[in-house]
C-alpha positions as CSV (number, residue, x, y, z in Angstrom):
1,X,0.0,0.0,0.0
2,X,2.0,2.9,-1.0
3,X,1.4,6.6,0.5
4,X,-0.4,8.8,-2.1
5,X,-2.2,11.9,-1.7
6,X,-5.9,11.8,-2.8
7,X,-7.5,15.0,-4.6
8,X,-11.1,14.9,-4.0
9,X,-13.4,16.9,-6.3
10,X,-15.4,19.9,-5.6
11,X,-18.3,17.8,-5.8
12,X,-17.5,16.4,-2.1
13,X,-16.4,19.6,0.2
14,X,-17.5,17.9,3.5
15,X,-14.5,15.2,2.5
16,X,-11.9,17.4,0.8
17,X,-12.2,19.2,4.2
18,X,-10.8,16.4,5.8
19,X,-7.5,16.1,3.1
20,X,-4.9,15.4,2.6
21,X,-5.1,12.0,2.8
22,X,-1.4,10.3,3.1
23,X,-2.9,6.7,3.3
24,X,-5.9,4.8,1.2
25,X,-6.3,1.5,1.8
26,X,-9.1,-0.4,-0.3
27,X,-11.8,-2.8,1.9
28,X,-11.8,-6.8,1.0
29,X,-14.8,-6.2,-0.9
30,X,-13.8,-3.1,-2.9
31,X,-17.2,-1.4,-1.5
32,X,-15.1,1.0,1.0
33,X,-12.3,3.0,1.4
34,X,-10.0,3.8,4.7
35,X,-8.7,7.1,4.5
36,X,-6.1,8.6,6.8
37,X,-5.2,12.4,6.6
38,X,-2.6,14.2,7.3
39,X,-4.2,15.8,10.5
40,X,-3.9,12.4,12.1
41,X,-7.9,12.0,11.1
42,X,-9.5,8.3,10.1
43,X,-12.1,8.7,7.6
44,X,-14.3,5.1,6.0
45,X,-16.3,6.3,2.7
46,X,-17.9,3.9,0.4
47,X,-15.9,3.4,-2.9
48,X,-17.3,6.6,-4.5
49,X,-17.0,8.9,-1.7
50,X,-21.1,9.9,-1.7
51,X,-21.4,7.8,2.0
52,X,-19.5,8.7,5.1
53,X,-19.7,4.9,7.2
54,X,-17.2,6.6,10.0
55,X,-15.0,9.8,11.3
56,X,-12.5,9.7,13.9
57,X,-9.9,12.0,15.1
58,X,-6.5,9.9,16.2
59,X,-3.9,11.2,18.7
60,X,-2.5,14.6,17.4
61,X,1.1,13.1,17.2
62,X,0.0,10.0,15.1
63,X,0.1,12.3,11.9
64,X,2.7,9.9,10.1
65,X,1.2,6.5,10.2
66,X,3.7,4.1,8.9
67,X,0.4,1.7,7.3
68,X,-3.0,1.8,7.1
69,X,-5.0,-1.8,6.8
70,X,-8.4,-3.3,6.9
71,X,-9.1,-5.9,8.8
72,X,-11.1,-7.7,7.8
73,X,-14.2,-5.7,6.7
74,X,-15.2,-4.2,9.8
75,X,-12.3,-2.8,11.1
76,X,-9.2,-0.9,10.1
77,X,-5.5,-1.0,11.7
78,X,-3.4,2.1,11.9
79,X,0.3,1.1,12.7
80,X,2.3,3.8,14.3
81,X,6.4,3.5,14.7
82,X,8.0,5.9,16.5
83,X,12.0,4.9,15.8
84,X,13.5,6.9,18.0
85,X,12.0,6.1,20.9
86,X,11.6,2.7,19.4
87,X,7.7,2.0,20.1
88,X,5.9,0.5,17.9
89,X,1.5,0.7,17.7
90,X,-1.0,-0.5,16.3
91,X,-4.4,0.8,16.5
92,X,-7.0,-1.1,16.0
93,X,-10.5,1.4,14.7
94,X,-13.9,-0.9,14.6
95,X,-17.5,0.1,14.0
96,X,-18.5,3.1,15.8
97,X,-15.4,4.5,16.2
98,X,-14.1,1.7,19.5
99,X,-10.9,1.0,19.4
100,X,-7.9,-1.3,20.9
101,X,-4.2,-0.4,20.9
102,X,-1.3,-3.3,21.5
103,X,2.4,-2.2,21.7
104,X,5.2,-4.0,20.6
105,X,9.0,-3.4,20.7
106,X,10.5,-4.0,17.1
107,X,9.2,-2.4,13.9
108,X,6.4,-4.3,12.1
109,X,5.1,-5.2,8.7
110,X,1.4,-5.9,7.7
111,X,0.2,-8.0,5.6
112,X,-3.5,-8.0,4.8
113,X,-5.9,-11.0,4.5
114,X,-9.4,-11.4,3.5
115,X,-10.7,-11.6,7.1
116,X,-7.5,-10.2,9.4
117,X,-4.4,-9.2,9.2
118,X,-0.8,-10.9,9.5
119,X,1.2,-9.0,11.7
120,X,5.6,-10.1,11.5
121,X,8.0,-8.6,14.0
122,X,11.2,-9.5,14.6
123,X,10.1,-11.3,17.4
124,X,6.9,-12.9,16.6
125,X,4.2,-13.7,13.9
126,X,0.3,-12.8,14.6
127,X,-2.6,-13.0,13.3
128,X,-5.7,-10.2,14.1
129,X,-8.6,-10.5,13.6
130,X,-12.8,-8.8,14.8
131,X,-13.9,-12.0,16.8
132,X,-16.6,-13.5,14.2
133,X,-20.3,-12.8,16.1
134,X,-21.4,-16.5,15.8
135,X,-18.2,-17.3,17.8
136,X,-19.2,-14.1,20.1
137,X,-22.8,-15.2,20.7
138,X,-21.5,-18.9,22.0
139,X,-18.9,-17.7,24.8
140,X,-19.9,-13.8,25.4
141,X,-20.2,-14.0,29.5
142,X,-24.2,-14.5,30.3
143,X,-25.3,-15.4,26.6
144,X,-28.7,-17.0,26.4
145,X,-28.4,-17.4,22.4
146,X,-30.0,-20.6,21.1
147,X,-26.1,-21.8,20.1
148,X,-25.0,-20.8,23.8
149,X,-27.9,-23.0,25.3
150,X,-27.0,-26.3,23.0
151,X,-23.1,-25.6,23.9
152,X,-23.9,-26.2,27.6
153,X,-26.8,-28.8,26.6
154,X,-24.0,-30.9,24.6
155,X,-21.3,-30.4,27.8
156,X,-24.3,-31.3,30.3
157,X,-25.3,-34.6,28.4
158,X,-21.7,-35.0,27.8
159,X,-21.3,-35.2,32.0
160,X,-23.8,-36.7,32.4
161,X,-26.2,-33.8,33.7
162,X,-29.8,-34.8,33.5
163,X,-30.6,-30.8,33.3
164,X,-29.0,-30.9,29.4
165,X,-32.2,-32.6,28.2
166,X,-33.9,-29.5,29.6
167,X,-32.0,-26.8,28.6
168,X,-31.9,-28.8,25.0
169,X,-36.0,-28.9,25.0
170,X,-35.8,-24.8,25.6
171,X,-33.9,-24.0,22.2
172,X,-36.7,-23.0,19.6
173,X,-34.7,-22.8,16.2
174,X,-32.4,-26.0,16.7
175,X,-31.3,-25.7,12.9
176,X,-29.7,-22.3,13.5
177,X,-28.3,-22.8,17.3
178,X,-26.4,-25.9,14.7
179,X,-25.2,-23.7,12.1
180,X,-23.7,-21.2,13.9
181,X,-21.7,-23.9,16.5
182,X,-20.4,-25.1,13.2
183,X,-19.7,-21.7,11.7
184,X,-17.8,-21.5,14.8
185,X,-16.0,-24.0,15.1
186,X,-14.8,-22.9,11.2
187,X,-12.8,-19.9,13.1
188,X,-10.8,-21.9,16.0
189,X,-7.8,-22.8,15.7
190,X,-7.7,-24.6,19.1
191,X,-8.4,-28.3,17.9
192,X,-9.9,-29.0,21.8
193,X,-12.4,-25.9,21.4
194,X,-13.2,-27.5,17.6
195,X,-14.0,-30.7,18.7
196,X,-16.6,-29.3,21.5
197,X,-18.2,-27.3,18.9
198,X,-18.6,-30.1,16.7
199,X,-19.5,-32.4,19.5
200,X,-22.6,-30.1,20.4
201,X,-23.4,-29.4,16.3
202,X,-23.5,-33.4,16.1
203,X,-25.6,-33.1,19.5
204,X,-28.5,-30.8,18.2
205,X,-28.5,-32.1,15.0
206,X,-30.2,-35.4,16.3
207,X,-33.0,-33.4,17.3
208,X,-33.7,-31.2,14.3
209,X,-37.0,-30.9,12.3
210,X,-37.9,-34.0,10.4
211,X,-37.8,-32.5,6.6
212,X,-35.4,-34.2,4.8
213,X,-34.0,-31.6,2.9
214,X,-33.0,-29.4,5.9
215,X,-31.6,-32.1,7.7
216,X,-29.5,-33.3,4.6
217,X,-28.1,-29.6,4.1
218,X,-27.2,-29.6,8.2
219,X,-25.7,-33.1,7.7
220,X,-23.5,-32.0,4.8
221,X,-22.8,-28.4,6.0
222,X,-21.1,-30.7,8.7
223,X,-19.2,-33.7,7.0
224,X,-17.8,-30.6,4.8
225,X,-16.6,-28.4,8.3
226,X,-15.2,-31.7,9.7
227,X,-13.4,-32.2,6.4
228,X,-12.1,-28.9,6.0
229,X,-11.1,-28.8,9.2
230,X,-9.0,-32.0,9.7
231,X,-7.3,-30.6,6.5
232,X,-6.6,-27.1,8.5
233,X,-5.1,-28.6,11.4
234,X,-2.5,-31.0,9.5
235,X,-1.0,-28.3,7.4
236,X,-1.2,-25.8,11.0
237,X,0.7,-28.1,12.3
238,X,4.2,-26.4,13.8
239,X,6.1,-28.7,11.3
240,X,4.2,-27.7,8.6
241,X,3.2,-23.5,9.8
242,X,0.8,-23.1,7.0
243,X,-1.5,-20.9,9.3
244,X,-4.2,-20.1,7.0
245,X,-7.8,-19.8,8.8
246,X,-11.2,-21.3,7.1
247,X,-12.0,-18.7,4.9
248,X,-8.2,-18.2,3.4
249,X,-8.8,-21.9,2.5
250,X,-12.0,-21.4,0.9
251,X,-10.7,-18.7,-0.8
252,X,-7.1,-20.5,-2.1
253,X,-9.5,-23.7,-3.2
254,X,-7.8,-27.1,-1.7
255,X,-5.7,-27.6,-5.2
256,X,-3.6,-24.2,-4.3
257,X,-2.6,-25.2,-0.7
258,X,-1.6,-29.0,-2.2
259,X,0.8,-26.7,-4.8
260,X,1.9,-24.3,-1.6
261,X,2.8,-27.4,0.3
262,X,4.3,-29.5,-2.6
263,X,6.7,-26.4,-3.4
264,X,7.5,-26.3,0.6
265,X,8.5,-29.7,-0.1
266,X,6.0,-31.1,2.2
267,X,5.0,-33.9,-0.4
268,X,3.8,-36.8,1.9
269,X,1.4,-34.1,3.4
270,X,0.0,-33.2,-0.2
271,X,-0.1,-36.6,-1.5
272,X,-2.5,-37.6,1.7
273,X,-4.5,-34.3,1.1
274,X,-4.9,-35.7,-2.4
275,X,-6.3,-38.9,-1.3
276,X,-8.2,-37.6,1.6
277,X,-9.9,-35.1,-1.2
278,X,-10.0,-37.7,-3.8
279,X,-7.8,-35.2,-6.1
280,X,-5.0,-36.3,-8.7
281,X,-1.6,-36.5,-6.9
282,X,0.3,-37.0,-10.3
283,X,1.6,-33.1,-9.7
284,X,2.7,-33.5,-6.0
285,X,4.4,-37.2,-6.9
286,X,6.4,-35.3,-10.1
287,X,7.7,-33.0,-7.7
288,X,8.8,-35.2,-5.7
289,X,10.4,-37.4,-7.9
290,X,12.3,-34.3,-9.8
291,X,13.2,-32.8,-6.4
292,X,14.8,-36.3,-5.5
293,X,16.9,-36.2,-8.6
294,X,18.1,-32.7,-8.0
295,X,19.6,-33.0,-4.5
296,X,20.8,-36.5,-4.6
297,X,24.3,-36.7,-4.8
298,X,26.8,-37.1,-7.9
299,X,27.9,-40.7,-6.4
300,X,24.4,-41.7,-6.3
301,X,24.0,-44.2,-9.3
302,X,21.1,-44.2,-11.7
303,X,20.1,-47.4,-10.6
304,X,19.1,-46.4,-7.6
305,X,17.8,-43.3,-8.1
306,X,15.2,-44.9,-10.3
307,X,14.3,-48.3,-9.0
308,X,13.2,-46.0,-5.8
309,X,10.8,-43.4,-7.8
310,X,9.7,-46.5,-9.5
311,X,8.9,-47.8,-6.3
312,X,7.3,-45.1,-4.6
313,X,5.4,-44.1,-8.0
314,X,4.5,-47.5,-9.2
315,X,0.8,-47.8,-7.7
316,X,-0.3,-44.5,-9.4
317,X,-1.3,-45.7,-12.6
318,X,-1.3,-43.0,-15.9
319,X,1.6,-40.9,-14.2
320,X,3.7,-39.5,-17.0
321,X,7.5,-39.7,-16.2
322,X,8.4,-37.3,-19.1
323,X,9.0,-33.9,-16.9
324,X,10.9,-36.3,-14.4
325,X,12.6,-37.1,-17.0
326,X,13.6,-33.9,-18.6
327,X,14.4,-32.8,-14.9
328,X,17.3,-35.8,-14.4
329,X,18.2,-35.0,-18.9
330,X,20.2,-31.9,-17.4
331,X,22.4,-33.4,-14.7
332,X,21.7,-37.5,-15.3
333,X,21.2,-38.0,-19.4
334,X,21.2,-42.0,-18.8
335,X,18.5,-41.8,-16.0
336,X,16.7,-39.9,-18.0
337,X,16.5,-42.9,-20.7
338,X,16.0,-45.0,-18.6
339,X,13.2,-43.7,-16.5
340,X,11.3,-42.7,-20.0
341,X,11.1,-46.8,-20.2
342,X,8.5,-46.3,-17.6
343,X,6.4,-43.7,-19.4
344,X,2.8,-44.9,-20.1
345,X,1.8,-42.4,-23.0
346,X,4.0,-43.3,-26.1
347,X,3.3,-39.6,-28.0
348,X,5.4,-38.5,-24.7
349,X,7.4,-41.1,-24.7
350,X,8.6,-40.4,-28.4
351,X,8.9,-36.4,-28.3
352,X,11.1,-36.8,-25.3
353,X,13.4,-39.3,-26.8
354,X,13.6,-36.7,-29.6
355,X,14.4,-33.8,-27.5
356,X,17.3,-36.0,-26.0
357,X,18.6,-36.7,-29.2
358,X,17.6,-40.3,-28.8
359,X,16.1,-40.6,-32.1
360,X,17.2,-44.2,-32.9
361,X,14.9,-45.6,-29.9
362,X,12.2,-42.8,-30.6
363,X,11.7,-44.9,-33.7
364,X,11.8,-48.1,-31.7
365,X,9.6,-46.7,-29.3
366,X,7.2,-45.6,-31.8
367,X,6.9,-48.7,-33.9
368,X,6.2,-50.6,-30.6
369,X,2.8,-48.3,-30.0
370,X,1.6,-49.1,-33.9
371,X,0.8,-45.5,-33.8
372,X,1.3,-44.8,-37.5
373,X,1.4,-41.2,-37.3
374,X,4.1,-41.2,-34.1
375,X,6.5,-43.5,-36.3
376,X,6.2,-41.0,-39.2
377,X,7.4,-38.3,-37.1
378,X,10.4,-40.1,-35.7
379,X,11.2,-41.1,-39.2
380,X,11.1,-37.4,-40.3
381,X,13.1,-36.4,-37.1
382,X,15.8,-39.3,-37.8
383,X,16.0,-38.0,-41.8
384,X,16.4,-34.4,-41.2
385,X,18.9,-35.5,-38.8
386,X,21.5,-37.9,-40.4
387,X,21.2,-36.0,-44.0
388,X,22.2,-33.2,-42.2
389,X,24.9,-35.3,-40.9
390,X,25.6,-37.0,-44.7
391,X,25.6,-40.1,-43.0
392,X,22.5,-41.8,-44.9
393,X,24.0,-45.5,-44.3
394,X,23.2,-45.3,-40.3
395,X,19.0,-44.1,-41.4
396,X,19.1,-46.9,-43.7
397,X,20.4,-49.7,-41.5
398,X,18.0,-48.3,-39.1
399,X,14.7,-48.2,-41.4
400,X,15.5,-51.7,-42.4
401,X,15.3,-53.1,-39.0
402,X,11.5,-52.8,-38.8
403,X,9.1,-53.8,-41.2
404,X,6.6,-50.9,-40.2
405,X,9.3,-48.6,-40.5
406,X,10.5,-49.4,-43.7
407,X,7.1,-49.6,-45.4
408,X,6.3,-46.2,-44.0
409,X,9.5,-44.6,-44.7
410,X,9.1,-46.1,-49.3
411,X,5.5,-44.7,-48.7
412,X,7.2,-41.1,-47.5
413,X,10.1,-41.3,-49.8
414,X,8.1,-41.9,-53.2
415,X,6.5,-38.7,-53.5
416,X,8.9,-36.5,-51.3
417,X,12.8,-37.9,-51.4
418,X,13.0,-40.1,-54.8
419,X,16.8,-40.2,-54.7
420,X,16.6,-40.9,-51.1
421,X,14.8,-44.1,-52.0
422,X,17.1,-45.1,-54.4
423,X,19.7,-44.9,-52.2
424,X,17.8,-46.8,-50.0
425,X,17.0,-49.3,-52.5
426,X,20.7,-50.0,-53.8
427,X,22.0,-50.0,-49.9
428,X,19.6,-53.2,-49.3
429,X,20.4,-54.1,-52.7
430,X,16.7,-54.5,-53.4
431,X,16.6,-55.4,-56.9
432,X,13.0,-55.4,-57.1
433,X,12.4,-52.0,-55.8
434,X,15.0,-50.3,-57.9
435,X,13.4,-51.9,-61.4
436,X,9.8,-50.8,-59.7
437,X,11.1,-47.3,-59.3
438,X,12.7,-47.7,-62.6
439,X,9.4,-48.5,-64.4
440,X,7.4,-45.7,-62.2
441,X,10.2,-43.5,-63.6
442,X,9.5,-44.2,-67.1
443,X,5.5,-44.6,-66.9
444,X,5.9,-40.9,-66.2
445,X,7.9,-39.8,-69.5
446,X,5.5,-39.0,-72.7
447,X,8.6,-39.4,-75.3
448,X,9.3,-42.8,-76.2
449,X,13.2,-42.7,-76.6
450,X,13.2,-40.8,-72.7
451,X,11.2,-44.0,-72.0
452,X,13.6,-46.6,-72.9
453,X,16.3,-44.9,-71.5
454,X,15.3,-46.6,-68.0
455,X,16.2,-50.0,-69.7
């Protein structure tokens, strides 16, 4: 967020009154604007300046705040640094001007989120954000909300408390008190305080209205929370520290966090979030396997290297070994040939073995899939390569070999390299093809002497 001052137009004096503005800072939702002024003044407008949402005056000597962010979308964060004195604020500005200040001893930098802010010191790493109101209506001190009542009802029956059936039986709207435990439980990060949530969602659920339809929604509103959630926790996890919250998640989609943790290397994690989510793994188990070849060590032979990937790969059928292989072509050009031997797809197979200059077993590779139109592009590949070497002999030997091959390449070579074909022909010493060519030749000539100049 850089500083900038803001010109407002005539159009809006009650605003411009308020200018300069040294710090603009856009809401989540684009649909407001945080404004701080030189005169140490917090203004919110909505995005086109016509609606004043709030107006606050901040201490006189906060004039120069370092960064200005939303939190969320109810509430913005000033951050104050004072250097010399080395004191560091922030200032926390919510609905209806209330406010919260925390102090810390080493500069800061903010980093926005969708529903909070990341706060990184040199000391720590926090996360702030407004306490979500479903969360607020369960534990607020003397709460008699219908999600507060089946909290204690769930503990009660949990301990045995024969007053939970009562306090259950007093909740009117048992489908909302269950929604809003599991909405919840979506913004703890303490697993114990989860599991209590969920514990009393599964409790009230029991005893919700018998229409199907409702009670299907509650019931897959839930499987999805426990889902998400036992995904949250693993990649939380202090070996992991992906500390994303419920709505970050929602927001990145499950594939992006499986990239974020397959590029932290975290691959075992990924592959098991794969499974868990029934998503392709082929991604997280290429990364592995290139990352493998990358860091093992110069003494480590090939062998090795690949009968493990095989091993570890091997029960995820379709997986295309071609980018592992063009990863190990760099550093290990015979592992890369060898693990193309395991390649499934022979189009990818082939155009690898082409890009390493392995055009000799391209062509065997593509006469072994019968794909007609893969063994004429191997044959092209191995032409344009040994006439540009004038060594015709090796292409012919090689043509030769297979029968597919060789009736291909005549087929190719009639109508596009004649003389090629009759070198061809007089290498094998195919007598029959070089009088058939011969004839060909002379079928084509109107004058009758040119004719029997082919005897």
């Amino acid at each position: 967020y850089p500083l900038c001052a803001l010109a407002v137009s005539d159009e809006r004096p009650d605003q411009q009154e308020r200018g300069p503005f040294t710090n603009v800072t856009v809401s989540p939702a684009g649909d407001m604007l945080a404004c701080f002024s030189a005169k140490g003044a917090l203004l919110v407008v909505g995005a086109d300046f016509t609606t004043n949402h709030l107006g606050c005056n901040v201490h006189k000597s906060a004039v120069n705040a370092s960064d200005v962010v939303w939190v969320g979308r109810d509430a913005v964060v000033i951050y104050l640094a004072y250097r010399e004195k080395k004191r560091f604020f922030l200032l926390m500005v919510g609905p209806n001007g209330k406010f919260l200040s925390y102090n810390y001893s080493t500069p800061l930098f903010l980093v926005p989120e969708i529903d909070g802010v990341r706060i990184y010191s040199a000391e720590t790493a926090d996360f702030l954000q407004v306490v979500p109101e479903e969360t607020r209506k369960i534990f607020d001190i003397g709460s008699t909300g219908s999600s507060s009542d089946l909290y204690e009802a769930a503990e009660g029956f949990e301990n045995g408390d024969a007053a939970a059936d009562t306090q259950r039986r007093s909740i009117k709207d048992m489908e909302h008190a269950v929604t809003e435990c599991l909405e919840a439980s979506k913004s703890e990060f303490d697993e114990g305080v989860q599991t209590k949530l969920l514990k009393a969602a599964a409790f009230g659920k029991v005893f919700c209205t018998d229409d199907n339809t409702e009670l299907q929604d509650l019931s897959d509103m839930f499987v999805e929370v426990c889902r998400n959630l036992r995904i949250l926790n693993a990649v939380r996890h202090p070996d992991v520290g992906m500390m994303i919250t419920y709505p970050q998640y929602e927001r990145l989609t499950p594939s992006v966090v499986v990239d974020r943790l397959t590029n932290r290397h975290h691959h075992l994690l990924a592959v098991r979030i794969c499974e868990y989510l029934r998503l392709s793994p082929h991604r997280v188990l290429e990364h592995w396997a290139c990352s493998k070849i990358i860091e093992s060590p110069d003494t480590t032979p090939d062998e090795y290297i690949k009968r493990d990937i095989q091993k570890k790969l091997a029960p995820y059928k379709g997986l295309s070994y071609a980018q592992i292989a063009r990863t190990a072509f760099s550093s290990r050009p015979m592992l890369a040939t060898k693990l193309l031997d395991l390649e499934p797809r022979a189009k990818d197979q082939v155009a690898s073995l082409i890009e390493f200059d392995q055009h000799e077993k391209a062509l065997d590779k593509a006469v072994e899939s019968n794909d007609t139109d893969l063994v004429y592009l191997a044959l092209l590949k191995l032409i344009n390569k040994y006439q540009a070497q004038d060594n015709q002999f090796r292409l012919f030997d090689k043509v030769r070999s297979s029968k597919l091959a060789r009736s291909l390449f005549i087929a190719y070579a009639k109508t596009e390299a004649v003389e090629l074909l009759r070198g061809f022909y007089m290498h094998t010493e195919d007598h029959y093809g070089m009088a058939r060519l011969k004839i060909e030749a002379a079928l084509g000539e109107n004058d009758e002497n040119e004719r029997m100049g082919y005897s």
